[in-house]
N, C-alpha and C positions, 0 to 999 in steps of 0.2 A: 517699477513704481513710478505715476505718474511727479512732475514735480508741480507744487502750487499754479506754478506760470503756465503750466501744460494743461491742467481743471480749467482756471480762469479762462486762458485760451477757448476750451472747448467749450465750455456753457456761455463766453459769447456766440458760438457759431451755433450753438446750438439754441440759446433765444431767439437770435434775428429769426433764424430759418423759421421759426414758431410766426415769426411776423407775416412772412414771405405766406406758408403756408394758408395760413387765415383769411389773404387778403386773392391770394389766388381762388378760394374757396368762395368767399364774398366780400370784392370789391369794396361792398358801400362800408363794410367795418371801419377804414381809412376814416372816414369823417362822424362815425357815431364813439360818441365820447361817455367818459366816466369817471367819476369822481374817485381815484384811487384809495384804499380803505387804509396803504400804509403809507403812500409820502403825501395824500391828500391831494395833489395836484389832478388837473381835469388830464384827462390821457385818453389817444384814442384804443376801444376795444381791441384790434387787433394786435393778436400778441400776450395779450391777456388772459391772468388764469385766476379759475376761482379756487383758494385754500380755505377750509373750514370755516367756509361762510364768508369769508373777507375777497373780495373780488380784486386782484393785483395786477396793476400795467406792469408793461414787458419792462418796464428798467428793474422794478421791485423784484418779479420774477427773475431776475438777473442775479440780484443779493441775495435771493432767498434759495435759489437754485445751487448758487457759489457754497454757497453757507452750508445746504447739505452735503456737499460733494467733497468739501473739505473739511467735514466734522465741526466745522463752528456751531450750528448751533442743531437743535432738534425738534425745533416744531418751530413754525409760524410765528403763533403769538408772542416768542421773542420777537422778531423782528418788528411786528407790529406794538409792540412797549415800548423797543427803541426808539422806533418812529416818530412817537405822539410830538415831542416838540418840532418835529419838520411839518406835522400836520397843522399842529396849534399856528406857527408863522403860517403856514400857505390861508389859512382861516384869517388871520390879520389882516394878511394880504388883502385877501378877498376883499374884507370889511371897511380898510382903507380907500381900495380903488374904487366901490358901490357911494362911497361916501362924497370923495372927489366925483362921480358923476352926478351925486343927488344937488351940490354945493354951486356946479357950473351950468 
């Protein structure tokens, strides 16, 4: 039996490589971006997976990868209800920093 540190361990190695892979396949993924559907942040595609309609940068896919492997949770859209107030701030963000450019 693996132990937690040993999972975690592995589904890092096993995102990044997800990264590695994508970008060995197409380059230009590196600089094409998308707005993540669970932490909200712009993130580039590579590495990137789509769950039941919700399109997730590779950190999400990290939690959400973790999360199956160690029975936390069972589907997605937890993670994605947990989420919303990391979204709601990166939305603030956003609306803040548009606002400081419209002001200067």
């Amino acid at each position: 039996m693996k132990s937690q540190e040993e999972i975690v361990k592995e589904m890092q190695e096993v995102v990044a490589q997800m990264v590695i892979d994508d970008l060995e396949e197409d380059p230009s993924l590196e600089n094409e971006m998308f707005e993540c559907d669970c932490c909200g942040q712009l993130k580039s595609l590579a590495g990137s997976i789509e769950y039941s309609g919700y399109r997730l940068c590779n950190d999400c896919v990290l939690i959400i990868e973790t999360g199956f492997a160690l029975n936390k949770i069972k589907d997605v859209q937890e993670v994605i209800d947990a989420m919303e107030d990391k979204r709601l701030e990166q939305l603030c963000d956003f609306l803040k920093q548009e606002e400081k450019k419209l002001n200067n």
